[in-house]
C-alpha positions in Angstrom: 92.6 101.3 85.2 95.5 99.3 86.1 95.8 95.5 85.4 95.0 93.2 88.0 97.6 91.5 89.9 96.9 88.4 91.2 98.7 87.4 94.1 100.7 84.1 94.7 99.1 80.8 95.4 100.0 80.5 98.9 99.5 84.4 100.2 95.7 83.6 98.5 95.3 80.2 100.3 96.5 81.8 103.5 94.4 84.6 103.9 91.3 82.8 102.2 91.9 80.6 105.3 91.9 83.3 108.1 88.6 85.0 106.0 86.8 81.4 106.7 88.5 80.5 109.9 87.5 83.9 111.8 84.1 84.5 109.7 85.9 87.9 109.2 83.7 88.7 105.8 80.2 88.3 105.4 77.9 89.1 102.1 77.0 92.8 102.0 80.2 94.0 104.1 81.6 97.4 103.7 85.5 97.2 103.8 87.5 100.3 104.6 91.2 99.5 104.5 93.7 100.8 106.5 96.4 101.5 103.8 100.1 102.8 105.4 102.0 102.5 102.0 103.7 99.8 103.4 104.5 96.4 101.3 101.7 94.7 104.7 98.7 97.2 103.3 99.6 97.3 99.7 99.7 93.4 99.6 96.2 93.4 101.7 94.7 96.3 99.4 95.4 93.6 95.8 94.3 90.1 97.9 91.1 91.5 99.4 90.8 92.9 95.4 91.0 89.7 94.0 88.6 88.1 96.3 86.4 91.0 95.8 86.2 89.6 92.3 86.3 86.0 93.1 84.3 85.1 96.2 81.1 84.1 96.4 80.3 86.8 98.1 79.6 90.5 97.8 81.5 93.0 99.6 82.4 96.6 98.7 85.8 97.8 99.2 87.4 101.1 99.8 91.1 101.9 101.7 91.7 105.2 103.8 95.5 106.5 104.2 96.3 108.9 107.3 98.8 111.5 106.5 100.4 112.2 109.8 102.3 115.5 107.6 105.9 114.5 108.8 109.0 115.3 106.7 110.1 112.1 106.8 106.8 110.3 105.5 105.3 111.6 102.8 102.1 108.7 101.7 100.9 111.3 98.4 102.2 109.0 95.9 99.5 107.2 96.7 96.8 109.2 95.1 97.3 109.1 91.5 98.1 105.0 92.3 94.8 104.7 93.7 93.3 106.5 90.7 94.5 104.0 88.9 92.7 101.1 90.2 89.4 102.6 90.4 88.9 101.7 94.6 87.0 104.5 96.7 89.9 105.8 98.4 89.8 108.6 101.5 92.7 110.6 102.1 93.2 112.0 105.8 95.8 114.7 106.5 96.6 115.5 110.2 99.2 116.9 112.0 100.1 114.1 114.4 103.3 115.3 115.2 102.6 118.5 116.8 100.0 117.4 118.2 101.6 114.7 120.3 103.9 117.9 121.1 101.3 119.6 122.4 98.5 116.4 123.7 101.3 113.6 124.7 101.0 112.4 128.1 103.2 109.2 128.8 102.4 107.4 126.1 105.3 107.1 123.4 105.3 108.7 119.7 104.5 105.8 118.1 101.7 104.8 120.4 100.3 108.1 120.2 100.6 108.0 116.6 98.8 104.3 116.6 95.7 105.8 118.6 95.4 108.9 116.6 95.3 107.0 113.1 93.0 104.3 114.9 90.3 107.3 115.8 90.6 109.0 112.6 89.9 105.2 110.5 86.9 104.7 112.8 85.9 108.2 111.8 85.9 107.5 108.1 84.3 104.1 108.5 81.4 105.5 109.9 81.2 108.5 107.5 80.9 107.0 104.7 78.9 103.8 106.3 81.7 101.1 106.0 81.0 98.3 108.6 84.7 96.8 108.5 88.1 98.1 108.8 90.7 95.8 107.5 94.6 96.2 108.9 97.8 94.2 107.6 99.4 92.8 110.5 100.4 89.7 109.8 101.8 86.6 112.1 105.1 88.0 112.6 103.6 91.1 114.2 101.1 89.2 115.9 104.7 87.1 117.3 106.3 89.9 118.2 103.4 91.6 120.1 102.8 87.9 121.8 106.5 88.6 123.2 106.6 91.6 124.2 103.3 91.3 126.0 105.0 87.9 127.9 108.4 89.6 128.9 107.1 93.4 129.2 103.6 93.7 130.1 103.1 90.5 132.6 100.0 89.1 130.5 99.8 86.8 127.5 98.0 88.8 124.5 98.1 89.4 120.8 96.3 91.3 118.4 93.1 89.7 117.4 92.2 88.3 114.4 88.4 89.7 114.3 86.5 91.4 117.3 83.9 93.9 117.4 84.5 97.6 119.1 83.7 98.7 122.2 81.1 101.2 120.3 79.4 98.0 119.1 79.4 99.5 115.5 82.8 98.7 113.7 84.4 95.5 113.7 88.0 94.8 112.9 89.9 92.2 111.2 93.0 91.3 110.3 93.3 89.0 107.1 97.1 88.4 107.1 97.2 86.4 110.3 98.8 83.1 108.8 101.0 85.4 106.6 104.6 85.4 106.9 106.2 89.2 106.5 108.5 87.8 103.5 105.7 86.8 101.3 104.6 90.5 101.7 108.3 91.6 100.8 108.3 89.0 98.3 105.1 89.9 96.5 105.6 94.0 97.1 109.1 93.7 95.5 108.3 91.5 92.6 104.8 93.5 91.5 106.9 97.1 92.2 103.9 97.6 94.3 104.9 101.7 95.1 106.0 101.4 98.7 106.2 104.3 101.0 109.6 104.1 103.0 108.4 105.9 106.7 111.9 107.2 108.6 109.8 108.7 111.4 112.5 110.3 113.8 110.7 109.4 116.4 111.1 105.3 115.9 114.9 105.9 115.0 115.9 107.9 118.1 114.1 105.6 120.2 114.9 101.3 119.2 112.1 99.7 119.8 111.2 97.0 122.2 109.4 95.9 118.5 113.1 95.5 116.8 114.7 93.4 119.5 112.0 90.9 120.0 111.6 90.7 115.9 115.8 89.6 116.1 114.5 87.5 118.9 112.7 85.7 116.6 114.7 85.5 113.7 117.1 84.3 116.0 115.3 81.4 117.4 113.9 80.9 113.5 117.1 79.9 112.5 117.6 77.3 115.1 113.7 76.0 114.8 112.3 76.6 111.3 108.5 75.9 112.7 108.7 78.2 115.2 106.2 80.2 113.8 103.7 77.1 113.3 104.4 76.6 117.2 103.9 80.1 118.3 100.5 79.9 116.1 99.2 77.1 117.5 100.1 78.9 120.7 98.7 82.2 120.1 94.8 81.0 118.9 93.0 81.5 121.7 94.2 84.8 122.3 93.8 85.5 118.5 89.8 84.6 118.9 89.3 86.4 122.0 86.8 88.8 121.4 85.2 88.0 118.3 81.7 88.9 118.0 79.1 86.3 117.4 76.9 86.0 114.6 73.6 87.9 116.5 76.4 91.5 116.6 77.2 90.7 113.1 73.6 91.1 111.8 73.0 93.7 114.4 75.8 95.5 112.1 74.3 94.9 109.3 70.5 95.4 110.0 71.5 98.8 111.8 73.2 100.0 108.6 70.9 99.0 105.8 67.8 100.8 108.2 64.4 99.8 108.3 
């Protein structure tokens, strides 16, 4: 089994904080991962295994990967990696290309792509009776989405820290909300955590409204270094819209211990 790696001080006392500050794990949990390959998931998949071991808590952990069989992305390497540290680990192949080919309305690739790996996690979850599913965005995603919601879609919104499904049996959190994306690069690089570079053709043909407000940012970053303390403070509410109340918690959890 592969040595534990314990994250930095500040990526542990970050997400610690968004665990407490959005109740987002509670004793007896089931947590199913959503692991890309990426430096975000990797970094999530070794905090939430340290505090596995560390909280005062217990919580079960496992981490699903969707391979969306591309030429340009090719997530296997992660197989023989997970082995190695001994995590429940699910393995999804499906053919998301051709099928946006073939199912694509007016959506783009990448939010078809988004929907189609979102259906498939909730899938697993409930297979194999996992009550959580855990994703790596982290406050510079939750930025850019704040943005791009503001100047494109007419609405203030960002992702959500914790909130329940609309099928009232899943609930979804995000423990990298305070986190910065260069502590991920940071701690990825320096632990040769074994990254999955994605070049989906799809992204590249096609900048992203993503990419320009992300230079937006960095932009305004270098003019205001507490931007991103501002935009957090800003962004609360709409990061706790949504999250489900202790009564829907225990609802989860009396419906999947049984009688």
């Amino acid at each position: 089994m592969t040595k534990l790696i314990k994250p930095p001080k500040p990526l542990l006392r970050q997400t610690g904080r968004a665990i407490a500050d959005y109740h987002m794990i509670h004793d007896g949990d089931r947590v199913l991962l959503g692991l890309s390959g990426g430096k975000d998931s990797l970094s999530l998949l070794h905090l939430l295994r340290h505090f596995q071991r560390h909280a005062p808590i217990h919580f079960d952990l496992a981490a699903v990967t969707i391979d969306p069989q591309s030429d340009s992305f090719d997530p296997a390497p992660l197989i023989p990696y997970m082995k190695t540290l001994g995590i429940p680990y699910f393995y999804e192949r499906e053919p998301i290309m051709e099928l946006a080919d073939d199912h694509m309305d007016n959506d783009s690739y990448c939010a078809f792509c988004a929907r189609m790996k979102r259906g498939i996690m909730y899938r697993v979850a409930r297979e194999h009776q996992y009550n959580v599913l855990a994703l790596a965005q982290h406050l510079d995603d939750l930025a850019e989405s704040f943005l791009m919601s503001a100047f494109h879609g007419g609405r203030l919104q960002t992702m959500k820290a914790h909130y329940l499904i609309d099928a009232k049996d899943l609930r979804v959190i995000r423990p990298l909300v305070y986190t910065r994306e260069h502590q991920t690069r940071d701690f990825a690089t320096e632990h040769e955590l074994p990254i999955i570079q994605e070049s989906c053709p799809a992204c590249f043909e096609m900048p992203t409204q993503r990419q320009h407000m992300k230079e937006l940012l960095a932009g305004e970053e270098a003019c205001n270094p507490q931007l991103f303390k501002s935009l957090l403070s800003t962004m609360r509410p709409l990061m706790e819209l949504g999250m489900p109340d202790e009564i829907e918690i225990d609802r989860i959890r009396d419906t999947r211990q049984g009688p």
